[in-house]
py3Dmol code that shows the C-alpha trace and the ligand (Angstrom):
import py3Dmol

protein = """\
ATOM      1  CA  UNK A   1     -17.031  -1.026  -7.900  1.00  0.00           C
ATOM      2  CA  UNK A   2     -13.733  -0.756  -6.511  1.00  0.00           C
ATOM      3  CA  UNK A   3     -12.335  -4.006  -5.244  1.00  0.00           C
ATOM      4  CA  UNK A   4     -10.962  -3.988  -1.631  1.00  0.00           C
ATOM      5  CA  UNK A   5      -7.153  -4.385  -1.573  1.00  0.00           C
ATOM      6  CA  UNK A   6      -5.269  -5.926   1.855  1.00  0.00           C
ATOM      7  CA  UNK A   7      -1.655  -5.249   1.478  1.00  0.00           C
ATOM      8  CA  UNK A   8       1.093  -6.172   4.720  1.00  0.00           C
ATOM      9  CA  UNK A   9       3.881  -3.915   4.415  1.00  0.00           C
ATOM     10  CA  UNK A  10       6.540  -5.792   6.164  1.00  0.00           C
ATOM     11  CA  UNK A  11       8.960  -3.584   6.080  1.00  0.00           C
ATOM     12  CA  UNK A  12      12.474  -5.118   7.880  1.00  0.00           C
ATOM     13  CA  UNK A  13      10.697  -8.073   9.644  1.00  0.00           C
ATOM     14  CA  UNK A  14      10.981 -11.795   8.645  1.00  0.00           C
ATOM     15  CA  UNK A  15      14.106 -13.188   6.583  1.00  0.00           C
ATOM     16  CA  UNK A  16      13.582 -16.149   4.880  1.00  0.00           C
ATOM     17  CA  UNK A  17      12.771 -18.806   7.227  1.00  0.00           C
ATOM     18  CA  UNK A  18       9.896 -16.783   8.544  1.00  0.00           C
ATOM     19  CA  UNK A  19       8.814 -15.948   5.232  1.00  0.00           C
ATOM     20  CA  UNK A  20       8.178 -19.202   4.434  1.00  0.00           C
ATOM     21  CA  UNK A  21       6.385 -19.928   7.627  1.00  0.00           C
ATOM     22  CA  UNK A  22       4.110 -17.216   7.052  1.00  0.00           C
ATOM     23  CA  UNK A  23       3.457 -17.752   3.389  1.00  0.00           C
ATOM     24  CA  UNK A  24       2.761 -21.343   3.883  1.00  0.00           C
ATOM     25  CA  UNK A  25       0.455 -20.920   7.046  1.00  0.00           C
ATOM     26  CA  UNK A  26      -0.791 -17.584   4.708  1.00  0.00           C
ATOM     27  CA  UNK A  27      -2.115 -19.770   1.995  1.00  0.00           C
ATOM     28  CA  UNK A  28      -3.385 -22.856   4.053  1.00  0.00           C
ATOM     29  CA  UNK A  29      -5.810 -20.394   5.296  1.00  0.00           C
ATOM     30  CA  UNK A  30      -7.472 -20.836   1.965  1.00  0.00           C
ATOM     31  CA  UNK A  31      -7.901 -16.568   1.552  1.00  0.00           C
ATOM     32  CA  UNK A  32     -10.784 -15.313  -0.167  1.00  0.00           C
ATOM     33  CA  UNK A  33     -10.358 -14.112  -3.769  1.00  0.00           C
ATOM     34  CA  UNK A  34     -13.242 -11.371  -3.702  1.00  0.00           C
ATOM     35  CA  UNK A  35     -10.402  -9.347  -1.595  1.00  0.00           C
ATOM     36  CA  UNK A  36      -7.120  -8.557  -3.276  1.00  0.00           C
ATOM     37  CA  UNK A  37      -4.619  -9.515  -0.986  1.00  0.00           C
ATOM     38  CA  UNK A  38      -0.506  -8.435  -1.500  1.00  0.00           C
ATOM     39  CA  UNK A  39       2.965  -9.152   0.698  1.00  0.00           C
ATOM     40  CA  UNK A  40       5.924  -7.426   0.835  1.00  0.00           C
ATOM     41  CA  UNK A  41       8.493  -9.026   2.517  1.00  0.00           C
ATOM     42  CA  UNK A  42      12.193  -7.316   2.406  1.00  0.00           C
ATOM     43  CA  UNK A  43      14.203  -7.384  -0.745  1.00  0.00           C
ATOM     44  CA  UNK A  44      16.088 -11.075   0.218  1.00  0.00           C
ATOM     45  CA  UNK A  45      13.139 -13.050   1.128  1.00  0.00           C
ATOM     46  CA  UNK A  46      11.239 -11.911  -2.361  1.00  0.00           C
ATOM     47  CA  UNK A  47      12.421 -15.033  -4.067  1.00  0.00           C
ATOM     48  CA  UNK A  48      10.998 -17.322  -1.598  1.00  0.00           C
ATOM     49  CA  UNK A  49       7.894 -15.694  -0.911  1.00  0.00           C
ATOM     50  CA  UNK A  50       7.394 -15.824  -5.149  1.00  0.00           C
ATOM     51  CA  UNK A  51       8.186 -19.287  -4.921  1.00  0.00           C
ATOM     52  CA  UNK A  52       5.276 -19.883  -2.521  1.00  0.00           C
ATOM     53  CA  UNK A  53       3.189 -18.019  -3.956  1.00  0.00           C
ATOM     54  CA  UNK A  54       3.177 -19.415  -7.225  1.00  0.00           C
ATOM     55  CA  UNK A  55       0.122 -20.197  -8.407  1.00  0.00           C
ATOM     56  CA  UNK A  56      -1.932 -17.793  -5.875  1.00  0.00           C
ATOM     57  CA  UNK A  57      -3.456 -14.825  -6.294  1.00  0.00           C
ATOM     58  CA  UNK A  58      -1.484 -13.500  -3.749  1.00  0.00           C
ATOM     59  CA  UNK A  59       0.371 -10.423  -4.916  1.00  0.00           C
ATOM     60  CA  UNK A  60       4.025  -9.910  -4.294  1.00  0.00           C
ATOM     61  CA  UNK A  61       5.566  -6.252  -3.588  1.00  0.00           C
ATOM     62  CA  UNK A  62       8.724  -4.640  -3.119  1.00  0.00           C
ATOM     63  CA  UNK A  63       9.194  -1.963  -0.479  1.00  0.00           C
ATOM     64  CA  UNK A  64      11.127   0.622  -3.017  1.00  0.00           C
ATOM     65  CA  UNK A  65      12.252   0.892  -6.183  1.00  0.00           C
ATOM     66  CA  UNK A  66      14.883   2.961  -7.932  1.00  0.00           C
ATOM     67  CA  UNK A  67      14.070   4.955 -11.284  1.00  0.00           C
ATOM     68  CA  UNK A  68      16.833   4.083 -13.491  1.00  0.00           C
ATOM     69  CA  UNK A  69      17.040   0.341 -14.943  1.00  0.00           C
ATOM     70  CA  UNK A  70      20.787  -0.343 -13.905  1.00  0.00           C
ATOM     71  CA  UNK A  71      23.539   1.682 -13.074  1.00  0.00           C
ATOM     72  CA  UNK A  72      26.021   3.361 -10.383  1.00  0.00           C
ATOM     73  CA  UNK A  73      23.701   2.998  -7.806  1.00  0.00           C
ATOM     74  CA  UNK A  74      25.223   1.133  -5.192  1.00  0.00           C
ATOM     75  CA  UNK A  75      22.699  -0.161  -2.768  1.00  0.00           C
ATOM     76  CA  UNK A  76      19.799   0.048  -5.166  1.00  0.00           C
ATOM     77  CA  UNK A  77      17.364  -2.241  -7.088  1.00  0.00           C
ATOM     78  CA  UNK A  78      15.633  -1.492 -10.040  1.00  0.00           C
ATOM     79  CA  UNK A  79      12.066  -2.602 -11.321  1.00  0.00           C
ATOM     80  CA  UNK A  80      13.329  -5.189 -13.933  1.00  0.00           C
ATOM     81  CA  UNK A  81      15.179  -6.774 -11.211  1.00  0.00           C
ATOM     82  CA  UNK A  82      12.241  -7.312  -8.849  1.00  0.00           C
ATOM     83  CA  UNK A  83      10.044  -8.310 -11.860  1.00  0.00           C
ATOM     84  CA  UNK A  84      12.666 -10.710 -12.886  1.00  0.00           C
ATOM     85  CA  UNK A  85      12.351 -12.604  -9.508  1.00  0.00           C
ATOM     86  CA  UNK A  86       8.807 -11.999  -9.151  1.00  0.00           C
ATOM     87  CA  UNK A  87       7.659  -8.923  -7.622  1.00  0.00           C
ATOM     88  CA  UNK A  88       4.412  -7.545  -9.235  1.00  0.00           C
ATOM     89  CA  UNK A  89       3.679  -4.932  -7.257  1.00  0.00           C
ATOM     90  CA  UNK A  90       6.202  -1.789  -4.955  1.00  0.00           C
ATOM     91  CA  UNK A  91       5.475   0.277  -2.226  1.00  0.00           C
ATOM     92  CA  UNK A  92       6.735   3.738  -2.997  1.00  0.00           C
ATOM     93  CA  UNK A  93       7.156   6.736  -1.101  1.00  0.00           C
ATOM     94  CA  UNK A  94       6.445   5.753   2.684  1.00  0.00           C
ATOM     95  CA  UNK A  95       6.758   7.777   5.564  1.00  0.00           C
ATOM     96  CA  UNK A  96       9.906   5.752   6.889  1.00  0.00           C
ATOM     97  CA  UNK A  97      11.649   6.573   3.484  1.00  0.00           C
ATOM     98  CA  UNK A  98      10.502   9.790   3.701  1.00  0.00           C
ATOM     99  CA  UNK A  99      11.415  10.228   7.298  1.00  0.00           C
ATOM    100  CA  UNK A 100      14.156   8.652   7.378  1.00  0.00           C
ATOM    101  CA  UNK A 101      15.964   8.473   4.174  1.00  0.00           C
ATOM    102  CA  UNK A 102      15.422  11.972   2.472  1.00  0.00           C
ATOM    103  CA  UNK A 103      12.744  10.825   0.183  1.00  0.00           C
ATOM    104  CA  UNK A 104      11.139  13.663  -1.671  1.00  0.00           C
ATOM    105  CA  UNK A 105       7.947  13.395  -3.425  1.00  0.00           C
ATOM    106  CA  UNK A 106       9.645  14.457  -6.894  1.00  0.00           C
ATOM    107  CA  UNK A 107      11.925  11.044  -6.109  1.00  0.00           C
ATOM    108  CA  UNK A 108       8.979   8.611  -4.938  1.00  0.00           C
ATOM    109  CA  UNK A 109       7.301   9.733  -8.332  1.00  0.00           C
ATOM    110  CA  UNK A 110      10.445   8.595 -10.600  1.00  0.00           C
ATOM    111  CA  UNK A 111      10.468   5.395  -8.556  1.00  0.00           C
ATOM    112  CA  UNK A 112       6.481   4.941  -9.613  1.00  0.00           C
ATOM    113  CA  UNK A 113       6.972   5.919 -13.036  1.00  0.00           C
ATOM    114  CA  UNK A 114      10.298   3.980 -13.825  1.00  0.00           C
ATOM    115  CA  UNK A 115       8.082   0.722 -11.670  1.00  0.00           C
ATOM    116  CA  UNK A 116       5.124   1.124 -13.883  1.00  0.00           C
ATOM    117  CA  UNK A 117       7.942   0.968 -17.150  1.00  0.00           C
ATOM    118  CA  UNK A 118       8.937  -2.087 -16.305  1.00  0.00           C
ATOM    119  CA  UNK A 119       5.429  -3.927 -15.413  1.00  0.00           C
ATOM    120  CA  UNK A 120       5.071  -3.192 -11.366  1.00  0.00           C
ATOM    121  CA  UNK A 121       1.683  -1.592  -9.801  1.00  0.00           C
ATOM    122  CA  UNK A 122       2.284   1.121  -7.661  1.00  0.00           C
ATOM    123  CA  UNK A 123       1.084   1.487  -3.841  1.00  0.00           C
ATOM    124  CA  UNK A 124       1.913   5.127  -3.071  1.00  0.00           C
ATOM    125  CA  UNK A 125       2.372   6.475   0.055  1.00  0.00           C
ATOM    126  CA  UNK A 126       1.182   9.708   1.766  1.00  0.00           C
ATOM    127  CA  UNK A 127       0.170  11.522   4.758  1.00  0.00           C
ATOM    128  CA  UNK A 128       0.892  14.283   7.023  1.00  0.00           C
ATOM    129  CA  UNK A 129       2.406  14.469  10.209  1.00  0.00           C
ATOM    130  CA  UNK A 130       1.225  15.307  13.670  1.00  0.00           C
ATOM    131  CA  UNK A 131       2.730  18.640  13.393  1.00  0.00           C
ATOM    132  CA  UNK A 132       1.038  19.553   9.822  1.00  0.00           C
ATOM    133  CA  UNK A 133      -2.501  17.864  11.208  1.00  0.00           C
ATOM    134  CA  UNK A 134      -2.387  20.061  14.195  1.00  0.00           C
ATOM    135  CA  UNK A 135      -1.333  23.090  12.075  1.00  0.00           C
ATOM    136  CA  UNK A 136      -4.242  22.501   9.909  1.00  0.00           C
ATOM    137  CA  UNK A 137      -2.263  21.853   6.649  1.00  0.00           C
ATOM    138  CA  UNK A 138      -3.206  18.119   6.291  1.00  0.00           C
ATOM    139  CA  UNK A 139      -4.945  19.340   3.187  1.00  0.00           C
ATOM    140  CA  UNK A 140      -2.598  21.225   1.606  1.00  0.00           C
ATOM    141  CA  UNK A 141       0.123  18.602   2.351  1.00  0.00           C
ATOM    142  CA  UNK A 142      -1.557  16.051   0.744  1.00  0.00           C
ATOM    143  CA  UNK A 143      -2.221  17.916  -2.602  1.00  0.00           C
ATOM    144  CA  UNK A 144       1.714  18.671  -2.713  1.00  0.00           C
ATOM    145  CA  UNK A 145       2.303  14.976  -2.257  1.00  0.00           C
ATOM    146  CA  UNK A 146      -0.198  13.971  -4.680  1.00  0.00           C
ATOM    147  CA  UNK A 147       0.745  16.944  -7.779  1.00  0.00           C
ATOM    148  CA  UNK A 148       2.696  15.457 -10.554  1.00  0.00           C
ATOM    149  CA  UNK A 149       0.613  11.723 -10.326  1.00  0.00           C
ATOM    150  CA  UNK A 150      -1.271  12.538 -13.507  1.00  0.00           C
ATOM    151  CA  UNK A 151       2.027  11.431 -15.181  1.00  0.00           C
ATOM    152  CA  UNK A 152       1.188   8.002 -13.893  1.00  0.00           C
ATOM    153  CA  UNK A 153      -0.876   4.975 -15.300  1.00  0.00           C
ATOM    154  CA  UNK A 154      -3.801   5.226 -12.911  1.00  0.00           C
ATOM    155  CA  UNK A 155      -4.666   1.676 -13.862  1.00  0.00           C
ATOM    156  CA  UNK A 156      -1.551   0.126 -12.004  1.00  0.00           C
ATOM    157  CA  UNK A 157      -1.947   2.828  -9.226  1.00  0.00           C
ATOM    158  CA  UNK A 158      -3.552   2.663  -5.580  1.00  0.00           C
ATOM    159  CA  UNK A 159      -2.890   5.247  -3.322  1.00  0.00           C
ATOM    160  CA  UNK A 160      -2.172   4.608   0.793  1.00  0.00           C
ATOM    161  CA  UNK A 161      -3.250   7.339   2.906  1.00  0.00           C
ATOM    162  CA  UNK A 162      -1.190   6.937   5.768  1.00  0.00           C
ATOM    163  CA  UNK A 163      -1.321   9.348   8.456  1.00  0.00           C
ATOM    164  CA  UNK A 164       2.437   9.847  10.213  1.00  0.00           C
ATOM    165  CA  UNK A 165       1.459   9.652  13.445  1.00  0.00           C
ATOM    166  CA  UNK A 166      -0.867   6.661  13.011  1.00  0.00           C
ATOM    167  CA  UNK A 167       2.057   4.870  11.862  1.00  0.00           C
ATOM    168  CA  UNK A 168       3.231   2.243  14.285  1.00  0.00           C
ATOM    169  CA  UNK A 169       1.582   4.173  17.261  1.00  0.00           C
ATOM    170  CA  UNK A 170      -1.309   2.382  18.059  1.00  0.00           C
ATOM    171  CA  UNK A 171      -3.468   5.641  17.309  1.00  0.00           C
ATOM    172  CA  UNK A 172      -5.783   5.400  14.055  1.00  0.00           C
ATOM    173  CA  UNK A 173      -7.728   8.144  12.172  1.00  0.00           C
ATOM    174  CA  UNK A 174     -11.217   7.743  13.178  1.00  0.00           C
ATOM    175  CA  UNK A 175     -13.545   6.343  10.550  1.00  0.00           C
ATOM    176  CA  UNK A 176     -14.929   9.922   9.810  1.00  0.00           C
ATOM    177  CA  UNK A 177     -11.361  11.053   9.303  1.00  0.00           C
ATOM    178  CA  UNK A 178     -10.215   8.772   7.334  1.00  0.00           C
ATOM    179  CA  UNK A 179     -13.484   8.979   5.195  1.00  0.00           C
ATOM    180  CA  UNK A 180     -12.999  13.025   4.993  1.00  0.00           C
ATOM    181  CA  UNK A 181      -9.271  12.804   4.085  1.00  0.00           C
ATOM    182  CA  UNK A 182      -9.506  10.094   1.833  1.00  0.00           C
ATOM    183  CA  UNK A 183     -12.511  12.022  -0.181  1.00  0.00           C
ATOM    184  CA  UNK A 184     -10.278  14.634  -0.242  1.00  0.00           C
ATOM    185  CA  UNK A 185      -7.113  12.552  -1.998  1.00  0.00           C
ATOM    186  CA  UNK A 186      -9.578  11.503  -4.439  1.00  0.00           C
ATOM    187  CA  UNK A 187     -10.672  14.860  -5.245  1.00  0.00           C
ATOM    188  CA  UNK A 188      -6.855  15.194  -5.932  1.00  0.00           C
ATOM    189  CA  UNK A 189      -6.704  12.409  -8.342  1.00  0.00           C
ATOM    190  CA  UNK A 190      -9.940  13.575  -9.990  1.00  0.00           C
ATOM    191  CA  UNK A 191      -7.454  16.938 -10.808  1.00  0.00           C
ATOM    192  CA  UNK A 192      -4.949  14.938 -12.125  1.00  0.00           C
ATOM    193  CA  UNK A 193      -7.207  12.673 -14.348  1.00  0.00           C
ATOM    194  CA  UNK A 194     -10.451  12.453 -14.444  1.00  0.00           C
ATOM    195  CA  UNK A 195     -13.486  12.100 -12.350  1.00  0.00           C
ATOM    196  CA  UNK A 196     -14.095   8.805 -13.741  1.00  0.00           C
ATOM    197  CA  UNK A 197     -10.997   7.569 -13.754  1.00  0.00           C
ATOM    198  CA  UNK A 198     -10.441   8.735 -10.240  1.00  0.00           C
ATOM    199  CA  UNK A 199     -13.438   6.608  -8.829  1.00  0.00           C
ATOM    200  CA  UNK A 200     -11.365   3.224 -10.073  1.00  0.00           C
ATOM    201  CA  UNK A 201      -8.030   4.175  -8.159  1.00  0.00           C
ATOM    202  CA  UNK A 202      -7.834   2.210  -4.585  1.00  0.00           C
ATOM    203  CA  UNK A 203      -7.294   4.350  -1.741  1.00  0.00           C
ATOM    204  CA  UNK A 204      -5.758   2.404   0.765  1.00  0.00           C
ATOM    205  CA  UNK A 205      -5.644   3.872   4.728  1.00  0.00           C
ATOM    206  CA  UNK A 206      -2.929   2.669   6.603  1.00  0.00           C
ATOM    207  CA  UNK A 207      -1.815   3.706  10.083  1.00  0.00           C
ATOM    208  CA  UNK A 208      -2.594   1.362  13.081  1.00  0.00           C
ATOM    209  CA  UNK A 209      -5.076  -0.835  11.164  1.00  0.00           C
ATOM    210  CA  UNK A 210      -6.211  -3.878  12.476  1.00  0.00           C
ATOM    211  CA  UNK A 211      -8.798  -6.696  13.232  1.00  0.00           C
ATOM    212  CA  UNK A 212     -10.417  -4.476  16.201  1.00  0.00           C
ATOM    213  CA  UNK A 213     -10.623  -1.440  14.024  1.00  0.00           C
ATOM    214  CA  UNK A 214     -11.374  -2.826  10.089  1.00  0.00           C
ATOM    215  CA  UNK A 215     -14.481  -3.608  10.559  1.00  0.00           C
ATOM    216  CA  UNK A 216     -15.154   0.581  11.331  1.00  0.00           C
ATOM    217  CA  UNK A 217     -12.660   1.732   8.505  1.00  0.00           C
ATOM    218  CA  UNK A 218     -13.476  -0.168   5.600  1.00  0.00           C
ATOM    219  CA  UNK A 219     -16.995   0.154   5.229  1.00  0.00           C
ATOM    220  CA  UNK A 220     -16.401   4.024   4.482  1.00  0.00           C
ATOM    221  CA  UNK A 221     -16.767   5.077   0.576  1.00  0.00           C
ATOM    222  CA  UNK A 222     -13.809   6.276   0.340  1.00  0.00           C
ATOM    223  CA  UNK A 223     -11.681   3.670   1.842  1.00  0.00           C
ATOM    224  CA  UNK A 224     -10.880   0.722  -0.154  1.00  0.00           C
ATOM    225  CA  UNK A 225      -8.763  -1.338   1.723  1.00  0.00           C
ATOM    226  CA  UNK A 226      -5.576  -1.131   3.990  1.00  0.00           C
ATOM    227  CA  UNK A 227      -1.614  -0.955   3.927  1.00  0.00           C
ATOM    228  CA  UNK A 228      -1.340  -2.995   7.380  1.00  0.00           C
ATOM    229  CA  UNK A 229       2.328  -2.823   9.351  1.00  0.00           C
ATOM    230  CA  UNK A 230       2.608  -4.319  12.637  1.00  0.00           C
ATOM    231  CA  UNK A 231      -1.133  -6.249  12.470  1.00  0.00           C
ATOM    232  CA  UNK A 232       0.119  -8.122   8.982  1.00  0.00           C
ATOM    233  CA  UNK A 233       3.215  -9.977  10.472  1.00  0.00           C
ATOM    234  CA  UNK A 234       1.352 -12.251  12.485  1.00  0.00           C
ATOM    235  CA  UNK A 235      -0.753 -14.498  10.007  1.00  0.00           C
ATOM    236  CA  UNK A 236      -3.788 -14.694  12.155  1.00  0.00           C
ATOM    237  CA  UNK A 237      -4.445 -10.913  12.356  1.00  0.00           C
ATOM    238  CA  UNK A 238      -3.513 -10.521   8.726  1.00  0.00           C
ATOM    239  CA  UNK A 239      -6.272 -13.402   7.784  1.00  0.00           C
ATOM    240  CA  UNK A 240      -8.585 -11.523   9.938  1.00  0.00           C
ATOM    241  CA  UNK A 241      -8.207  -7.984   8.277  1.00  0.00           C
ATOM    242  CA  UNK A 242      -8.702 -10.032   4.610  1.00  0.00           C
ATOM    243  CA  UNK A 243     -11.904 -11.141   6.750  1.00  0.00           C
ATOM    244  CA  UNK A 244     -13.105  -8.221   7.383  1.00  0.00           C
ATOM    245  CA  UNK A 245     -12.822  -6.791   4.135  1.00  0.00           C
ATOM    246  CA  UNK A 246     -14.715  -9.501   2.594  1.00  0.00           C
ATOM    247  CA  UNK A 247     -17.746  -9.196   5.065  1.00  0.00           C
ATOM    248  CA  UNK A 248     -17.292  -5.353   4.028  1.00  0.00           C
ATOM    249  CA  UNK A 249     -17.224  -6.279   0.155  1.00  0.00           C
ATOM    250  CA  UNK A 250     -20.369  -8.742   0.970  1.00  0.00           C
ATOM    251  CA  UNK A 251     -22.412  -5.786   2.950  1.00  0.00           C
ATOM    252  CA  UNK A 252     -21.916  -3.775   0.308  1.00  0.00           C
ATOM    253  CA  UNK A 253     -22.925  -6.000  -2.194  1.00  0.00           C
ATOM    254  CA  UNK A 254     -26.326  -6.537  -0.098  1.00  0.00           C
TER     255      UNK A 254
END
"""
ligand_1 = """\
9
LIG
P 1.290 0.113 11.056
O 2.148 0.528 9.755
O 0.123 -0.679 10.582
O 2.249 -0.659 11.907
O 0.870 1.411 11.701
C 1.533 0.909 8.561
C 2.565 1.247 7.533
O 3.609 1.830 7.891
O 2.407 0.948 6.322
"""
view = py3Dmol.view(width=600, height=400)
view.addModel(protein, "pdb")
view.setStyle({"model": 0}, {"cartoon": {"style": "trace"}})
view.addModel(ligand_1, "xyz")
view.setStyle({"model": 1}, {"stick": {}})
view.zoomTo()
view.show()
């Protein structure tokens, strides 16, 4: 059985005083271990959050990743560098890079491959837009986006199924959505592997998640956790999403 996964994707929120704060109010809430539960604060507060988190079970990500080791690559960190301070797991691929910085999806899969060389698990990121939804080409967007992932160790792999316009918007896929599109993505991965090793890859959904809507999401098959934005910088509604998926893992379990 699949084991849920809770990951807060930070992106460029909380510097290093408010990592701490977080962490530390984080871990007094004593988080359950039958959840996996991962951070990723930006790339200058990683050393403090690994600090805290010593110890935990708490996972650590980066938010990107660049394919080469070292080099001319001014702006850039590589894999060894965030495993060096830390890190254990990246978020490749999001929309925002996407979006907004020209990632393509041959690029986010040399970041995943050069992160899984040097010892990071991969959370990758995909979804349509509004525009390809409403042109009915959510499908065929999302096998693009996930060709080429057979290349990867599925064992250090979880997928986020993030719809664009979910993201940030305070609209969510409905349970039955994300349950149809995320049996869909692993009917992708069962292409690029196997059909058994496609039922142990995590499909996370992400897109507007939080404590008033977990409790519909996560009990869907398909759905095995969330990559949470806005609801995972406040520790409260964070804690309460980990919650949520552990009443989920204990229903199922029932
Ligand atoms: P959101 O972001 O939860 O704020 O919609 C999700 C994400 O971008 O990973």
């Amino acid at each position: 059985m699949r084991k849920f996964l809770i990951a807060g994707n930070w992106k460029m929120h909380k510097g290093v005083g408010e990592t701490s704060a977080f962490i530390e109010a984080l871990l007094a809430t004593n988080p359950t271990s039958v959840v996996d539960v991962v951070v990723s604060p930006p790339y200058t507060s990683l050393p403090t959050a690994a600090m805290l988190l010593t110890g935990s079970e708490i996972g650590l990500a980066a938010q990107n990743v660049h394919w080469e080791t070292s080099g001319a690559y001014t702006g850039e960190i590589s894999g060894v560098m965030l495993t060096e301070i830390g890190a254990s797991w990246v978020i490749v691929g999001h929309s925002e890079r996407r979006a907004l910085f020209g990632e393509t999806d041959r690029a986010a899969r040399d970041r995943a491959r050069a992160a899984q060389e040097a010892g990071l698990k991969v959370i990758y990121c995909i979804g349509e837009t509004l525009e390809e939804r409403e042109a009915d080409r959510t499908f065929e967007v999302l096998e693009s986006q996930t060709d080429g992932l057979g290349a990867l160790d599925p064992s250090e792999l979880v997928i986020a199924y993030e719809p664009v316009w979910a993201i940030g918007t305070g609209r969510t896929a409905s349970p039955d959505q994300a349950q149809e599109t995320h049996a869909f993505v692993r009917g992708c991965l069962e292409r690029a592997f196997s059909t058994e090793v496609a039922d142990g890859i995590r499909i996370l959904y992400g897109g507007s998640l939080k404590p008033g809507n977990a409790h519909e999401l996560l009990p869907k098959s398909d759905v095995d956790g969330g990559l949470i934005g806005g609801a995972s910088l406040d520790v409260d509604s964070f804690s309460a999403i980990i919650r949520a998926a552990a009443d989920c893992a204990a229903g199922e379990l029932t």
